[in-house]
C-alpha positions in Angstrom: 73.1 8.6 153.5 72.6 12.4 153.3 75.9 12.9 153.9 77.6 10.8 150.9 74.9 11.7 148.8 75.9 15.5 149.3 79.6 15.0 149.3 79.6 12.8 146.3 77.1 15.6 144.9 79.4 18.5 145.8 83.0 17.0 144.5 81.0 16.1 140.8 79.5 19.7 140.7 83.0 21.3 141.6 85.4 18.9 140.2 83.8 16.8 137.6 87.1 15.9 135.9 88.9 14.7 139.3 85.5 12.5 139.9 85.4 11.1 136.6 88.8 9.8 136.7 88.4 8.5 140.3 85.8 6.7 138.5 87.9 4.8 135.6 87.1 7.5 133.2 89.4 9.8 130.8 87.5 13.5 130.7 90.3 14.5 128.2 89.0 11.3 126.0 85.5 12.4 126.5 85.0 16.2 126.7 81.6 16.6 127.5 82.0 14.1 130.9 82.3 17.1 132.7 79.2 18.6 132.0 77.1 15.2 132.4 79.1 15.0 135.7 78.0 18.6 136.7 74.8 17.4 135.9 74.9 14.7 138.1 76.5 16.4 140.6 73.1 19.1 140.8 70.9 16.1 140.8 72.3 14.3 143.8 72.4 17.6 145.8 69.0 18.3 145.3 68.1 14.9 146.2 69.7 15.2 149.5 68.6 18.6 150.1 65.3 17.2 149.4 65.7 14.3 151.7 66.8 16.3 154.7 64.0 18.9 153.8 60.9 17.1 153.6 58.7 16.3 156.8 55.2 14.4 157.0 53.9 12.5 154.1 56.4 14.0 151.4 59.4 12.8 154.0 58.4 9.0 153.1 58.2 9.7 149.4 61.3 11.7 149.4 63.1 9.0 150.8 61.6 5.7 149.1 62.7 7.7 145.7 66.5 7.8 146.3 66.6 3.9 146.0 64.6 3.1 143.2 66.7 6.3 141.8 70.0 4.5 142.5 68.2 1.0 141.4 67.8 3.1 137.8 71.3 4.5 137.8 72.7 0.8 137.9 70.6 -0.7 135.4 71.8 2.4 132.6 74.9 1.4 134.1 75.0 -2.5 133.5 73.4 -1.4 129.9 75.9 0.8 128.8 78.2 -1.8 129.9 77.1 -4.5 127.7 76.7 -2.2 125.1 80.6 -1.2 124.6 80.3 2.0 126.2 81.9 1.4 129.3 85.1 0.2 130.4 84.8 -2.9 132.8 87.0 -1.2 136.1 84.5 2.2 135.2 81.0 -0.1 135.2 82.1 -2.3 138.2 83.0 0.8 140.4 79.7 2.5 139.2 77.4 -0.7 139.4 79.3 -1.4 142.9 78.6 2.5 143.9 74.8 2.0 143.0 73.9 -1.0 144.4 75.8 0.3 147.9 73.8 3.5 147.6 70.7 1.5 146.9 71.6 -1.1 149.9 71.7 1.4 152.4 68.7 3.8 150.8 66.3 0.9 151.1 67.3 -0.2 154.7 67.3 3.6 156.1 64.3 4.8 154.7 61.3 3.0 156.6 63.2 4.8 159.9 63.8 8.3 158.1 60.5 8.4 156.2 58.9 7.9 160.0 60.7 11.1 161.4 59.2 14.4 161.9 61.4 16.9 161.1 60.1 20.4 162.2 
């Protein structure tokens, strides 16, 4: 989970075009989707760092956050959807990505959240 969440993190912070369009989405339609991407990009890295980081009490916290996190990112997601504002191929990737991400954040984290990390 660390490791996707940093990758993911990584290629949005250093290529936010290339991600957006790997994504369904036209960066040269919308200019500023680079910098919301960047954005992005900072915000799942610090998550991860802070998931890999934390040990006793703050470990649990850090770790029961990145799925209701991901639970929030897909309900903007199915939102902006029905609004208009996103293409269906660009929401269903998303949505997909989010739920994953929140699948396997809520099954790992009663293991990681009870390991000491010194």
């Amino acid at each position: 989970m660390l490791t996707a969440r940093a990758a993911l993190g990584a290629s949005t912070l250093l290529a936010p075009r290339l991600a957006g369009r790997a994504f369904f989405m036209d960066p040269e339609d919308n200019p500023q989707l680079p910098v919301i991407g960047r954005m992005w990009g900072i915000r799942n890295m610090s998550l991860a760092a802070g998931m890999y980081g934390a040990t006793g009490a703050s470990r649990a916290q850090w770790w029961q956050l990145q799925p209701a996190i991901d639970l929030l990112d897909f309900s903007v997601i199915v939102a902006e959807w029905r609004r208009g504002a996103l293409p269906g191929p660009a929401a269903g990737l998303m949505a997909a990505t989010a739920l994953l991400a929140t699948a396997l954040g809520s099954a790992a984290a009663p293991a990681e959240a009870g390991q000491q990390r010194s």
